[in-house]
Short mmCIF file of the C-alpha atoms (twelve columns), coordinates in Angstrom:
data_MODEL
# 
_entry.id   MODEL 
# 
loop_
_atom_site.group_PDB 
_atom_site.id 
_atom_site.type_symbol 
_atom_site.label_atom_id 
_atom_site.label_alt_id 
_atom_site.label_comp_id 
_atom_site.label_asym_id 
_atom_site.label_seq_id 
_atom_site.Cartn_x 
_atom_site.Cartn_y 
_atom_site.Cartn_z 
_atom_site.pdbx_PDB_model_num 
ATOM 1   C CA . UNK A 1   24.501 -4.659 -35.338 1 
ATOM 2   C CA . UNK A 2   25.750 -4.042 -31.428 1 
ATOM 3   C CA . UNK A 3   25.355 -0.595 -30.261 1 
ATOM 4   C CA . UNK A 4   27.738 -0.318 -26.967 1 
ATOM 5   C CA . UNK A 5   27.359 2.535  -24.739 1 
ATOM 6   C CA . UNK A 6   30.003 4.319  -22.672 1 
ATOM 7   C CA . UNK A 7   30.698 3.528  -19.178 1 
ATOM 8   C CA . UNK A 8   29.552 6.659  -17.905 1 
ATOM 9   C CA . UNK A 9   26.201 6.285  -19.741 1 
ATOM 10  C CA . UNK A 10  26.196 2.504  -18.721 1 
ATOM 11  C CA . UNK A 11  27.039 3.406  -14.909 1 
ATOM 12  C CA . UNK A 12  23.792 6.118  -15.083 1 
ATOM 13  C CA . UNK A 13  21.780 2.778  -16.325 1 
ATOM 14  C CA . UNK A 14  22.656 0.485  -13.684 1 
ATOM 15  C CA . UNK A 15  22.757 2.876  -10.668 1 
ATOM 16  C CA . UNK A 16  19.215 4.314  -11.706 1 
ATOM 17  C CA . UNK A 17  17.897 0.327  -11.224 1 
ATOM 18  C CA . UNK A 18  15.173 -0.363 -9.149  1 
ATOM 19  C CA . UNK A 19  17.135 -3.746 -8.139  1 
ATOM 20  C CA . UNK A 20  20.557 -1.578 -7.798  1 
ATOM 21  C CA . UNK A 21  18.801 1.378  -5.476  1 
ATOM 22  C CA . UNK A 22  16.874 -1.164 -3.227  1 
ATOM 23  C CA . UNK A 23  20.344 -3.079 -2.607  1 
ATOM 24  C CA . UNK A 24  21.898 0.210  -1.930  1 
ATOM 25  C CA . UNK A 25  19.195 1.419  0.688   1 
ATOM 26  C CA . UNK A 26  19.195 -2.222 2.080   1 
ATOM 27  C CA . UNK A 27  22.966 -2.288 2.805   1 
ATOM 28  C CA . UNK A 28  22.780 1.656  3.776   1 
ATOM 29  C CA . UNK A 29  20.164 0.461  6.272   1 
ATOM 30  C CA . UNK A 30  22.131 -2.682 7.877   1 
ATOM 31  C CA . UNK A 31  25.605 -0.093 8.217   1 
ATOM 32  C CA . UNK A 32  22.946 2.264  10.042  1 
ATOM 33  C CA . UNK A 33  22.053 -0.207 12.555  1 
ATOM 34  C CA . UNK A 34  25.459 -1.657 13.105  1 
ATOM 35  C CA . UNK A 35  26.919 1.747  13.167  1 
ATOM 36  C CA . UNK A 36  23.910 2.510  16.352  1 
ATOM 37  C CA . UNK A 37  25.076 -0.749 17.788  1 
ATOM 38  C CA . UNK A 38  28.351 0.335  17.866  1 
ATOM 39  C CA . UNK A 39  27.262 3.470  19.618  1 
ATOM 40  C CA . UNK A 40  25.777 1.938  21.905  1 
ATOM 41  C CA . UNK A 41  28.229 -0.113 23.185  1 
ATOM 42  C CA . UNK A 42  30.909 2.942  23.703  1 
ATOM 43  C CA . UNK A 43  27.840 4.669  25.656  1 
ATOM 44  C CA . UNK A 44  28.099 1.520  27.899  1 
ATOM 45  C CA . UNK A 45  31.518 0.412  27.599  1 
ATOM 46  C CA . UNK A 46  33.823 1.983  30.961  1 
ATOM 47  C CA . UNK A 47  36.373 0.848  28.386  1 
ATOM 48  C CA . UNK A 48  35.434 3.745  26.213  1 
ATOM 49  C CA . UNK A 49  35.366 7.124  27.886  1 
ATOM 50  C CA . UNK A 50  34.531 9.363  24.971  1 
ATOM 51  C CA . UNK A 51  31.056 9.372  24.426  1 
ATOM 52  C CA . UNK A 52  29.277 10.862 27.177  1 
ATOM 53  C CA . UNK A 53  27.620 14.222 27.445  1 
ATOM 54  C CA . UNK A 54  23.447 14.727 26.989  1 
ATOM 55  C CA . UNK A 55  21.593 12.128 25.119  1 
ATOM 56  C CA . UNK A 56  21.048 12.731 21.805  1 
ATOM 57  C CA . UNK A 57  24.331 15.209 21.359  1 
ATOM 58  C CA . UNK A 58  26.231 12.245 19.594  1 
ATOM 59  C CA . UNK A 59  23.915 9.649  17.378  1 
ATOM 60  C CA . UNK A 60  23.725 7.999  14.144  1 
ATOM 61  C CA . UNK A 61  21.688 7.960  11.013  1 
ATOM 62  C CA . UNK A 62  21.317 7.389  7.634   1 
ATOM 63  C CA . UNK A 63  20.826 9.339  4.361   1 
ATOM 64  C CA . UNK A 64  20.206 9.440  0.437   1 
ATOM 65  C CA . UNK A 65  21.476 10.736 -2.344  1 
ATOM 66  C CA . UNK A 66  19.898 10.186 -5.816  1 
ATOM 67  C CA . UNK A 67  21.999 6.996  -5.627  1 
ATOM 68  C CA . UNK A 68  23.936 6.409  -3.023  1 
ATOM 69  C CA . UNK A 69  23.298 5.942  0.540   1 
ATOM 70  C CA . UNK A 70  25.222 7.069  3.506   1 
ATOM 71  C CA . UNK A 71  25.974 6.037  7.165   1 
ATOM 72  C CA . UNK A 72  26.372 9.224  9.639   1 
ATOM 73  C CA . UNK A 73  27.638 9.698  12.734  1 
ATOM 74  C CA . UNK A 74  26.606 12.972 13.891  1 
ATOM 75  C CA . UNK A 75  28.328 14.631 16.799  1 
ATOM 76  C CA . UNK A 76  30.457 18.072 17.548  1 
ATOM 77  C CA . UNK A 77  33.704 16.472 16.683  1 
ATOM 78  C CA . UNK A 78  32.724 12.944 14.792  1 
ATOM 79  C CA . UNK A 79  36.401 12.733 13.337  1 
ATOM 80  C CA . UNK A 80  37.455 12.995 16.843  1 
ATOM 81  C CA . UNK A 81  35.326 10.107 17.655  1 
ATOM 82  C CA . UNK A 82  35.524 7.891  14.464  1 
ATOM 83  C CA . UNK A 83  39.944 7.644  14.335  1 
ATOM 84  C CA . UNK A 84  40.778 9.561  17.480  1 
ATOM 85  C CA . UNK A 85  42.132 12.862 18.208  1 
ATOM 86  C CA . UNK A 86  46.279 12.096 17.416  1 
ATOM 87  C CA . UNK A 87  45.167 13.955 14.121  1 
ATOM 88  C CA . UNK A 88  44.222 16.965 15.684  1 
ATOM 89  C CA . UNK A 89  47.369 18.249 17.156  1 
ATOM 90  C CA . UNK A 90  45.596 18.831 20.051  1 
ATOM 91  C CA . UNK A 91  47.553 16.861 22.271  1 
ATOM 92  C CA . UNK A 92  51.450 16.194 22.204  1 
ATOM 93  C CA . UNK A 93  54.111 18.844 21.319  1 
ATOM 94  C CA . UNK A 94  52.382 22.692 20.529  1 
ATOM 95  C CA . UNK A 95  49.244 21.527 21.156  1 
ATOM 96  C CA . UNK A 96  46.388 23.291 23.228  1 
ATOM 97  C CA . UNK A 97  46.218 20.270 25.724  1 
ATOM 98  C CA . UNK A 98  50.411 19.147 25.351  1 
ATOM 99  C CA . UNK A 99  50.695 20.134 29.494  1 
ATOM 100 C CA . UNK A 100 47.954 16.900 29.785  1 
ATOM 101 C CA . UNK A 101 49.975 13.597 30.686  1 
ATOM 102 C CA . UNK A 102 47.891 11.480 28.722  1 
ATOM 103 C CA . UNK A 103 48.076 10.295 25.365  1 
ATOM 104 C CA . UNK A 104 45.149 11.415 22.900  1 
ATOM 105 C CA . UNK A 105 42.301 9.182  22.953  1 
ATOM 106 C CA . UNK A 106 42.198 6.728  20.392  1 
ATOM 107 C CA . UNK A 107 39.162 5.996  18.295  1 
ATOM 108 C CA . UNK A 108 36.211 4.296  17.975  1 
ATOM 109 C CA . UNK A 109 35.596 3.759  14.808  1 
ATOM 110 C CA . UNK A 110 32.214 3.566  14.832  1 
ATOM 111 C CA . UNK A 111 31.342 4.006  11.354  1 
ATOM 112 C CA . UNK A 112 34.585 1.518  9.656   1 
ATOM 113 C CA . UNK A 113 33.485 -1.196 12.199  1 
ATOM 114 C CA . UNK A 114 29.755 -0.508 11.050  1 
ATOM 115 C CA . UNK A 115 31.175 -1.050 7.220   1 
ATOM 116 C CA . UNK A 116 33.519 -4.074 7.996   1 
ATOM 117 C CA . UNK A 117 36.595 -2.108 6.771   1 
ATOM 118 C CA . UNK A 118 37.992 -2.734 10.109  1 
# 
């Protein structure tokens, strides 16, 4: 007799795997360093104009949960940064800077580069 367990119970097993959390931390690790790479180049990029200010005010790491790992970029306004401030409102129409002919900055996306989503 075959005793199946439940997805949920199954997806406990598999993420709790020594082979499964070394991949994870592995992959976490290489989107850490291509995520400070990224960084790096807007610091010294004219292209990019957005990431200036003292050293250490925007950076990137890397943390853990119990089993997944995350990519960070840490910074006073990282959304700004990662997709740009058109979200804001803080520009255009109503907005606090809308007398500013300029469009908003776009972003960087630091972190969805890092990932290959973009």
């Amino acid at each position: 007799m075959v005793r199946l367990i439940g997805q949920k119970a199954m997806n406990r097993v598999v993420s709790h795997d020594s082979e499964t959390q070394s991949a994870v931390h592995k992959k976490t690790h290489e989107v850490g360093a291509k995520a400070e790479a990224n960084l790096a180049e807007a610091r010294g990029s004219t292209r990019w104009h957005k990431i200036h200010g003292p050293s250490g005010l925007t950076s990137t790491s890397t943390s853990f949960g119990d089993t997944d790992g995350f990519a960070n970029l840490n910074a006073p306004n990282a959304m700004a940064i990662e997709f740009g401030h058109s979200p804001s409102g803080v520009f255009g129409p109503g907005g606090s800077l809308e007398h500013v002919e300029t469009k908003a900055p776009r972003g960087l996306y630091i972190l969805n580069r890092a990932a290959g989503i973009l």
